[in-house]
N, C-alpha and C positions, 0 to 999 in steps of 0.2 A: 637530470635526475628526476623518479617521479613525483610529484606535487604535495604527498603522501605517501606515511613510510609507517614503519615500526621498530621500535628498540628494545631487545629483552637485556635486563640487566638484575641478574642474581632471582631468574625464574618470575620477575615483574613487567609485564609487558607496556610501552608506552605508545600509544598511537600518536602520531605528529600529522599535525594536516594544518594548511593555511586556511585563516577564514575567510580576509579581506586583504586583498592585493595580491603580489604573489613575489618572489626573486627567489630567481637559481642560486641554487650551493652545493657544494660537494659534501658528503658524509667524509669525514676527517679515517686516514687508514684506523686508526682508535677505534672506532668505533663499526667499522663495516662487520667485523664478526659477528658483532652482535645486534643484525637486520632481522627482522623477527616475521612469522606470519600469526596466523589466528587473533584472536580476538583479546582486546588491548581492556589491561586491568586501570590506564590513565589514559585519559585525552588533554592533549598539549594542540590548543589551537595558535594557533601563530599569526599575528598582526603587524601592519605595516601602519604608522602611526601611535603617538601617543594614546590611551585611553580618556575617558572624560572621567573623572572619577578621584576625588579628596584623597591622599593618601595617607590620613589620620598619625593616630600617636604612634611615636617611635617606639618600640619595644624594644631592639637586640642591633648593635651598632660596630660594624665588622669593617671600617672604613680601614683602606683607602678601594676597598672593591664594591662591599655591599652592604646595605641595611634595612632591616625588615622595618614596616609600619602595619599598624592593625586596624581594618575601618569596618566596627560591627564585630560581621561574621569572617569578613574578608582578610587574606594576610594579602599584603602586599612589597615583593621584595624589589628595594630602589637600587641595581646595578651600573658601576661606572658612572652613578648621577656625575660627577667630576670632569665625564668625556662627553661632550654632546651628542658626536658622532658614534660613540659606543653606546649609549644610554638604550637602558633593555627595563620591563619590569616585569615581573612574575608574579602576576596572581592568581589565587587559590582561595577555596574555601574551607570551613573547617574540616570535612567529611573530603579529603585530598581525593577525589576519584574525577579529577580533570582541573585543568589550569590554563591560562590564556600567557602568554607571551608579547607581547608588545615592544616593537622595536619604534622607539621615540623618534627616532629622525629616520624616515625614511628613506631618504638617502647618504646616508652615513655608511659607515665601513660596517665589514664582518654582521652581517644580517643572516644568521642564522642561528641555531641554538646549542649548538657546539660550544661557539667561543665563548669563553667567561664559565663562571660556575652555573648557567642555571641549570640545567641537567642532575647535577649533584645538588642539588639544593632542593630540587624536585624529591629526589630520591630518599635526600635527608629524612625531609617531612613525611612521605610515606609510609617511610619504613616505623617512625616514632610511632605511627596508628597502629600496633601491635603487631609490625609485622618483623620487624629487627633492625639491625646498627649497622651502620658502616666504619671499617677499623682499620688504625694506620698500620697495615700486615703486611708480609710477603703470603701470599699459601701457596702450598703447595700440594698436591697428590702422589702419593709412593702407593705404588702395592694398592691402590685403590683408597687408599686412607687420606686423609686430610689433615693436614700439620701447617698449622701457625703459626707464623714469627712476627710477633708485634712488637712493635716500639716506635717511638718520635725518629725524626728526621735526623740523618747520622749515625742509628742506630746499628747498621747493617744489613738491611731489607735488602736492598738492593745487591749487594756482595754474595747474600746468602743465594740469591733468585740466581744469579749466575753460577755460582757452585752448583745448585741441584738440578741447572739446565744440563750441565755436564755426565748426568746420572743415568743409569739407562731405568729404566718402570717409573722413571718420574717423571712429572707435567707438572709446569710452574704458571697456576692461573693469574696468577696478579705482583707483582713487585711493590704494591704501597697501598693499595686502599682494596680490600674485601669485604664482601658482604658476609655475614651470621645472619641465618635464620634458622626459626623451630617449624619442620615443617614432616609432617606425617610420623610424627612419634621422633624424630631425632633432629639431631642439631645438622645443619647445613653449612657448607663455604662455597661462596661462588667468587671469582676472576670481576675484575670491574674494569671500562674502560680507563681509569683513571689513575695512568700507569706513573712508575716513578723515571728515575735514571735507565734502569734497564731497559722500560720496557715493555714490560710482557704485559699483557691482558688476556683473559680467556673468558667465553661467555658460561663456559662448562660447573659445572655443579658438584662437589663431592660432599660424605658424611666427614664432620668434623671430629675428629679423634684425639690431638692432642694441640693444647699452646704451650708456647714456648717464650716467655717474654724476655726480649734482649738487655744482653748487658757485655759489652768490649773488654776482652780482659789477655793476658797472660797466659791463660791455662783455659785447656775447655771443660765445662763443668756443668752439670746438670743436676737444677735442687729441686724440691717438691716447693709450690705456694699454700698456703690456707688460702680457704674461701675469702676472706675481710681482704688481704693483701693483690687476690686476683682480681677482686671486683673493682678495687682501686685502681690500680695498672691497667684493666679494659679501659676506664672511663678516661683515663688521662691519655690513653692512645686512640679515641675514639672520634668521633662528630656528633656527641649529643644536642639535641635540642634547648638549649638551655633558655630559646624564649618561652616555649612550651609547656606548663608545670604537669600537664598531662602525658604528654611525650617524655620528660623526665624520668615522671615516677615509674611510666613503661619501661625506658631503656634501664635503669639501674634495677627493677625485678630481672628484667630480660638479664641483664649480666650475671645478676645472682644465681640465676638458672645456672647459666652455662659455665659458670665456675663450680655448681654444683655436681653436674653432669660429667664434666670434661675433665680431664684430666690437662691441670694446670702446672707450669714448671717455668720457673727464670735458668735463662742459656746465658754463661759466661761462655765464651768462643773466642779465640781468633782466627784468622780468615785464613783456614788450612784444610785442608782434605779430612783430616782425623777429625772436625768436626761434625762432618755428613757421616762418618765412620759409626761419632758415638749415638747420633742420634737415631740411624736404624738400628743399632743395640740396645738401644734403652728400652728397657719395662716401664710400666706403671709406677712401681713403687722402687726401683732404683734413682741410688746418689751414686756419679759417675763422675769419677777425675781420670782424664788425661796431662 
């Protein structure tokens, strides 16, 4: 593969290039749709060896995978410290527009930047600089519209992604993690590679129209949310920044936005046909029992 590449995920482009040394990898199938050209909004340089460099106070501690340290201006995030052979670090600056990659044992396994979270952890931080969140969703695109189903793990993401695969005018961009962004006057949802059970990933882009936060039940049902209630439910189905108090304060406005904006709704469902039925009949301001 070649030595240098690009990754566009949710309309952000990442340039990857090694700086020192070098080893072949394969772009994982995840990830090929979304190989990008033009000019890269991140540079991820990539190193073979540990860095020299103190890795300060612990801030945010996300063990048994990763935990961030902060030296200065610098974040530095400690990956698989526990594997030798795995051990990655991810630094960055505060102004996130480029990052170094460091694979600590050189010759150790899986030496590329696929495996493990730093990719999304990248993406995390980025987005926190006013640019948007990533959220634990299904989306999907009907009719050109964008419809979100978020919820924690178990929720239904996954079940729903395969019902609306089933549909014809519809495109299932992501099964578990979506990107929100506000971008040219309206809200956005893009596909991520960072797929669930099902599946699916899409590099593709729609305006966001409506969410839908799940809930497993009996009967399918569709309620309206208040603002207070949706912005709660984003944030608990989300990946906020929470070592960041800047990144914070960004994503819970950003939420606020888009509960302001969007048209918010909790989906009782069970896994039947009638409920892809009720939700292309649903308006705005209807309460729907089947």
């Amino acid at each position: 593969m070649p030595s240098n590449f690009k990754i566009n995920i949710g309309d952000i482009t990442t340039a990857v290039e090694w700086q020192s040394g070098r080893y072949e990898f394969d772009i994982p199938q995840a990830y090929q749709p979304f190989i990008a050209a033009g000019p890269g909004d991140i540079r991820m340089n990539l190193h073979l060896g540990a860095p020299e460099l103190e890795l300060g106070d612990k801030v945010f501690d996300s063990q048994p995978i990763w935990c961030l340290h902060r030296n200065g201006a610098e974040s530095i995030i400690d990956i698989f410290d526990h594997h030798p052979d795995l051990r990655r670090l991810l630094v960055f600056p505060r102004q996130l527009n480029r990052a170094d990659l460091f694979f600590a044992a050189p010759g150790g396994k899986f030496i590329d930047p696929f495996f493990g979270p730093a990719m999304e952890l990248l993406m995390v931080n980025h987005l926190a600089q006013g640019q948007g969140a990533i959220i634990h969703a299904c989306g999907i695109e009907y009719n050109g519209n964008g419809l979100l189903f978020t919820g924690e793990s178990g929720a239904g993401k996954s079940t729903l992604a395969n019902m609306w695969n089933r549909e014809k005018r519809a495109a299932v961009l992501s099964d578990d993690r979506t990107i929100v962004r506000y971008i040219d006057g309206e809200f956005r949802m893009y596909g991520t590679p960072w797929h669930g059970e099902a599946k699916f990933g899409s590099p593709e882009g729609v305006k966001l129209e409506k969410i839908f936060f799940l809930r497993h039940s009996q009967k399918n049902a569709i309620q309206p949310l208040n603002r207070a209630e949706s912005v709660l439910q984003m944030l608990q189905c989300s990946f906020p920044p929470y070592w960041d108090a800047a990144g914070m304060e960004f994503t819970m406005g950003f939420f606020e936005n888009v509960a302001t904006h969007v048209s918010c709704h909790e989906l009782a469902f069970e896994p039947d046909k009638r409920v892809i039925d009720l939700i292309k009949g649903h308006a705005d301001t209807a309460s729907s029992v089947i």
